[in-house]
C-alpha positions as CSV (number, residue, x, y, z in Angstrom):
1,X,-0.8,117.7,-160.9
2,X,-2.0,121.0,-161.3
3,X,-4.8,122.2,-158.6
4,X,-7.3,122.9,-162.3
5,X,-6.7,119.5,-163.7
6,X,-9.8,118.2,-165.4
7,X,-11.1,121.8,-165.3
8,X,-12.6,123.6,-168.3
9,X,-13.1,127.4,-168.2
10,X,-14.6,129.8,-170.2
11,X,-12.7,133.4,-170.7
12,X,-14.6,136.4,-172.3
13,X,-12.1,139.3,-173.4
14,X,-9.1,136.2,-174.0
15,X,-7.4,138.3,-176.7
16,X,-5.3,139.8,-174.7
17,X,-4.2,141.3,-171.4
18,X,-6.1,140.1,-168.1
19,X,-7.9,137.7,-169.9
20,X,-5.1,135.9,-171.6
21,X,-3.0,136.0,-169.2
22,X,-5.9,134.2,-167.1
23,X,-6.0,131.6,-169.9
24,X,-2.4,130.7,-169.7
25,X,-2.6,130.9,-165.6
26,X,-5.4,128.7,-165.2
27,X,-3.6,126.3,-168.2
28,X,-0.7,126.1,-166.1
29,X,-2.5,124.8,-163.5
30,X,-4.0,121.9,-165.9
31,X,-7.2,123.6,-167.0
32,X,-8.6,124.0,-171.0
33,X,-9.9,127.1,-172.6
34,X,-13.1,128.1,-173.9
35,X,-11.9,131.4,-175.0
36,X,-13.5,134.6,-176.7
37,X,-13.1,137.8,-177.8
38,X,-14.7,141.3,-179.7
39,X,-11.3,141.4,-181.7
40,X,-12.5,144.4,-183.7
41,X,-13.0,147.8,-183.2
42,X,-16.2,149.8,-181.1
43,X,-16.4,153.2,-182.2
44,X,-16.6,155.0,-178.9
45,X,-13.1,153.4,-177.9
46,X,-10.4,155.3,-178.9
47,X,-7.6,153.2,-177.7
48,X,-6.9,150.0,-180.2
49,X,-9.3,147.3,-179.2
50,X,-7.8,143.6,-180.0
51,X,-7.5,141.8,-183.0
52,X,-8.1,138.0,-184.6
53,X,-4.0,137.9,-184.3
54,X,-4.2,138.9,-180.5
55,X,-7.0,135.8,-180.3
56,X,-4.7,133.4,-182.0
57,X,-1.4,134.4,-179.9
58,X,-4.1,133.3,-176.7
59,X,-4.4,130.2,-178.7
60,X,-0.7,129.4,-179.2
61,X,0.4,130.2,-175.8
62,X,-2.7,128.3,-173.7
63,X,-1.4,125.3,-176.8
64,X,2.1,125.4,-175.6
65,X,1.4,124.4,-172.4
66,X,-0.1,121.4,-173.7
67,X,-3.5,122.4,-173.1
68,X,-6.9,122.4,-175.2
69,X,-8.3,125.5,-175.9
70,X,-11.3,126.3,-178.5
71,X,-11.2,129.9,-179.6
72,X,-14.0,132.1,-181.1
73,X,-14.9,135.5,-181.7
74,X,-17.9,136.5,-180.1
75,X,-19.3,140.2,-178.9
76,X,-20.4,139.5,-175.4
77,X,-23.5,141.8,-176.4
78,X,-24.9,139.5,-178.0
79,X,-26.2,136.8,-176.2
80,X,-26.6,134.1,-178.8
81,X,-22.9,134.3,-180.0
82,X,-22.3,133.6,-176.3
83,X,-24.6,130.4,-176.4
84,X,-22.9,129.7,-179.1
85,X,-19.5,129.5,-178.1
86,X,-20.4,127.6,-175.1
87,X,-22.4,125.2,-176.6
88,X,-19.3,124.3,-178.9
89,X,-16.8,124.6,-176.6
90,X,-18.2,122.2,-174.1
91,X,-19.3,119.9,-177.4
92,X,-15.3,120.0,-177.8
93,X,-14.0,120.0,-174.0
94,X,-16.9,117.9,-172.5
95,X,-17.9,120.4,-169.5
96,X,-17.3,123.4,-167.7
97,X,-16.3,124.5,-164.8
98,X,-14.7,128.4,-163.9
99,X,-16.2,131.0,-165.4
100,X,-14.4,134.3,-166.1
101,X,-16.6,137.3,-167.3
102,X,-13.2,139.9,-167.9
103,X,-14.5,141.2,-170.9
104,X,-14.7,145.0,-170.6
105,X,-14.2,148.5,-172.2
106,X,-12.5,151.7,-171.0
107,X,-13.8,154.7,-172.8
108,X,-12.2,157.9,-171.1
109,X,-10.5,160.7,-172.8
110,X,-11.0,160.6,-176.4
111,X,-14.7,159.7,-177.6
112,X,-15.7,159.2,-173.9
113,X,-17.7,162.7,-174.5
114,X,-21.2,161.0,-176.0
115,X,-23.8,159.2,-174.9
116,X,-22.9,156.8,-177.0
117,X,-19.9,156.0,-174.8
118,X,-22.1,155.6,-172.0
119,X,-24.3,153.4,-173.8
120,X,-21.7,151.4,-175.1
121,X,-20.0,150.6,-171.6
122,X,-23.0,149.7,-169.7
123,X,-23.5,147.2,-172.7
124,X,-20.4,145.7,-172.6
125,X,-19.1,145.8,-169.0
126,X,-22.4,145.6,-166.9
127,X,-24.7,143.6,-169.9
128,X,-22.0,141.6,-170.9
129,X,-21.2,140.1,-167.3
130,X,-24.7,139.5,-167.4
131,X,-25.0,137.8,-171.0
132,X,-22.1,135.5,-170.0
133,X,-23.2,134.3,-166.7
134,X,-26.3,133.4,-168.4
135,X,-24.4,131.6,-171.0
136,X,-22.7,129.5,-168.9
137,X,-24.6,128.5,-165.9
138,X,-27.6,126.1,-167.3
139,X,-24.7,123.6,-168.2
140,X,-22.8,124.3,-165.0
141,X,-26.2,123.6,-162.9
142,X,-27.0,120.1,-164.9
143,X,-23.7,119.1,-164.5
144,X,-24.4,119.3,-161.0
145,X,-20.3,119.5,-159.9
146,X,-20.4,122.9,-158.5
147,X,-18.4,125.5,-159.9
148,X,-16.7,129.3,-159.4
149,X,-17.4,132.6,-161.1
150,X,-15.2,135.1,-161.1
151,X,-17.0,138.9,-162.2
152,X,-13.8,141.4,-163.2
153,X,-14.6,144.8,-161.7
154,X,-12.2,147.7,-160.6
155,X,-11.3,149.8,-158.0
156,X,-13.6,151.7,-159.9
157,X,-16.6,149.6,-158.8
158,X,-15.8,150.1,-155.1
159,X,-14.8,154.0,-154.9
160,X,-16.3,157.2,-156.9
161,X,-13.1,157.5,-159.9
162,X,-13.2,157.9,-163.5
163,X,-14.0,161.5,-164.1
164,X,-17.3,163.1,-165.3
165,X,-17.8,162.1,-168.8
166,X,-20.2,159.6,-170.0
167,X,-17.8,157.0,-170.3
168,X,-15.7,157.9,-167.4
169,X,-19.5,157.4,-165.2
170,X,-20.9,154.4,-167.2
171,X,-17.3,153.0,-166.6
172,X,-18.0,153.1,-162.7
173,X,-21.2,152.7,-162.8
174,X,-20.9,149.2,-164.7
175,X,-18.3,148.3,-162.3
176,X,-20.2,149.1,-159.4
177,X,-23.4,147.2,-161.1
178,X,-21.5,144.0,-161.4
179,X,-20.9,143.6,-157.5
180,X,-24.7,143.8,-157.2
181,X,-24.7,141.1,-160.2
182,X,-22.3,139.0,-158.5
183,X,-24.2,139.5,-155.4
184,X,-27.4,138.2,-156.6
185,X,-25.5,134.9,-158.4
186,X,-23.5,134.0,-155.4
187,X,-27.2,133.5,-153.4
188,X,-29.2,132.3,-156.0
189,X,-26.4,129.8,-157.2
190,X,-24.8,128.9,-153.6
191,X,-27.4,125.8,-153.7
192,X,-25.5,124.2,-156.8
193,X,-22.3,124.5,-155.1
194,X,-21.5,127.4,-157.6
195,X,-19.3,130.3,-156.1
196,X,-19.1,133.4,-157.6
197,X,-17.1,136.7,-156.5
198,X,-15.6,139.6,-158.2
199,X,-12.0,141.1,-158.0
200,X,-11.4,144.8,-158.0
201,X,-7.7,145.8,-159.8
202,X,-5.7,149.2,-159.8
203,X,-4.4,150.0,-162.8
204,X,-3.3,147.1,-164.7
205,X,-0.2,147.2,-167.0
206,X,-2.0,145.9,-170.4
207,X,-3.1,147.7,-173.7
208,X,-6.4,148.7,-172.4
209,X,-4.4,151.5,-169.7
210,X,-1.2,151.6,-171.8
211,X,-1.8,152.9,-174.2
212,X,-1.8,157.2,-176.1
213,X,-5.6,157.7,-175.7
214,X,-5.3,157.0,-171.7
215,X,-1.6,159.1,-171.1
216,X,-3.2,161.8,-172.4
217,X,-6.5,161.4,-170.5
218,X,-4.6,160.9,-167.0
219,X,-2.1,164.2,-168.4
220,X,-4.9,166.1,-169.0
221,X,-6.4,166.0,-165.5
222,X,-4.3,165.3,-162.7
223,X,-6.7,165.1,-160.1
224,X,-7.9,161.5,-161.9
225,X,-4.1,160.8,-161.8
226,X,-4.0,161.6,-158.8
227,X,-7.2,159.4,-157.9
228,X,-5.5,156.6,-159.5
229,X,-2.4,156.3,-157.7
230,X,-1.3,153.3,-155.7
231,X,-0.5,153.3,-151.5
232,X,2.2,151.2,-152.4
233,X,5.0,152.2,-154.4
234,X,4.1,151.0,-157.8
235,X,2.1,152.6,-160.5
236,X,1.2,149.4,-162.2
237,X,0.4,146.0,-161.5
238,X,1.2,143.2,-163.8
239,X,-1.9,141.1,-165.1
240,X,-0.4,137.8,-163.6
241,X,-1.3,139.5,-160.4
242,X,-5.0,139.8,-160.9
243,X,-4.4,136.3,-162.8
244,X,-3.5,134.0,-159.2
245,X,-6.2,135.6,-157.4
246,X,-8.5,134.3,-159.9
247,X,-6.4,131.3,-159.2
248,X,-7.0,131.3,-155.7
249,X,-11.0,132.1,-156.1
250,X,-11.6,129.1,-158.7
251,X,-9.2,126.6,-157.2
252,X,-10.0,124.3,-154.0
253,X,-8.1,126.4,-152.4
254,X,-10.8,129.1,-152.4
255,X,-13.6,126.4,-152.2
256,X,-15.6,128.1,-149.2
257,X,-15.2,131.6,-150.7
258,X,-18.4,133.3,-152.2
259,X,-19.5,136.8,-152.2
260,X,-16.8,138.7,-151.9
261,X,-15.4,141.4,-153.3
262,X,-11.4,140.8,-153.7
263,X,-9.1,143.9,-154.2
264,X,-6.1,143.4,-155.8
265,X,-5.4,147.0,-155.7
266,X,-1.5,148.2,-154.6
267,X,-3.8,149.3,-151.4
268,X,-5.4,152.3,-153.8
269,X,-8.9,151.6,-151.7
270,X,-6.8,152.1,-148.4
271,X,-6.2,156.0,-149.2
């Protein structure tokens, strides 16, 4: 028996990367899926966002294990959509239990130069958290069963890095505002047995860093590159690694963890 079994979790950003590789993780281990995803384009993001394809590979792969998973598109701006898509997903799985806000945008380089870029960041990385906590935790509290949040930040949301335009700064700044998020929820949400704790990656290898827009934005400025290299000898981790510390945090296994901030960082915040 896995250590999720019975489990249902709900995945923002589940297209792709981090947060489909979370879904299939925390399948393996015997949970179902509420997942959802943006899968279109926002204008200030230069790199290419995910798609309804990406959604449905989540979909196929979280299936193959033999596991439920009810997949929707939904803009974790928007609050309702996220009501929404718990409200059906929980209609279809019969509760919830982990929550994982990963839904997040990385505007640097290319059309990180606006305000708009700031703007758009801060709504998607710091609101968003927000939005989907909210979503989540009136049915988590009358189930009355306890439960685990997981926030994802960055290294960036520990230590002063990526650069000085607007969506470089709303980037950090959103991922230093969800520690303070996470922060508040673990101590008004300890009394319902409901954890909650962020992890804080180095670069992750998935489309969001791989990817034309960000080479050229790391080329361009080696000092950021320079910022963003690891204390062990790897310049990329693999999502799978951020994926079983989530495992850890949600699991028994982390039952009397709350509050913290996790690094899964290569040692990056070492330096």
């Amino acid at each position: 028996m896995g250590k999720l079994e019975g489990k249902v979790a709900f995945i923002t950003g589940a297209a792709r990367g981090q947060g489909r590789s979370h879904a299939i993780r925390l399948a393996q281990e015997g949970a179902d899926v509420i997942a959802v995803d943006l899968c279109e384009q926002i204008d200030s993001v230069a790199y290419d966002m995910a798609t309804p394809e990406d959604l449905q590979q989540t979909v196929k792969e979280v299936e193959a294990l033999d596991r439920r998973i009810v997949a929707s598109r939904a803009d974790v701006r928007d609050r309702a959509a996220l009501d929404a898509a718990v409200r059906d997903g929980v209609a279809q799985l019969g509760r919830l239990d982990i929550v994982l806000a990963n839904a997040g945008i990385a505007p640097m380089g290319e059309g990180s130069e606006t305000p708009q870029a700031w703007q758009d960041v801060i709504d998607v990385n710091l609101t968003g958290v927000w939005n989907t906590v909210q979503a989540a935790v009136p049915t988590m509290i009358e189930q009355g069963d306890g439960g685990a949040i997981v926030i994802t930040s960055s290294t960036a949301g520990l230590k002063g890095i990526g650069g000085d335009s607007p969506g470089g700064q709303g980037y950090t700044a959103a991922k230093h505002g969800v520690v303070g998020l996470m922060r508040t929820f673990a101590n008004t949400l300890g009394q319902h047995r409901i954890r909650v704790n962020t992890v804080h990656p180095t670069g992750v290898n998935t489309p969001m860093v791989v990817n034309p827009v960000m080479e050229k934005f790391l080329a361009e400025d080696p000092s950021i590159a320079n910022a963003l290299s690891n204390l062990l000898p790897v310049d990329m981790i693999e999502a799978v690694d951020i994926s079983n510390a989530i495992l850890f945090l949600v699991s028994d296994d982390g039952r009397y963890v709350t509050g913290v901030t996790l690094p899964v960082d290569a040692g990056i915040l070492a330096k």
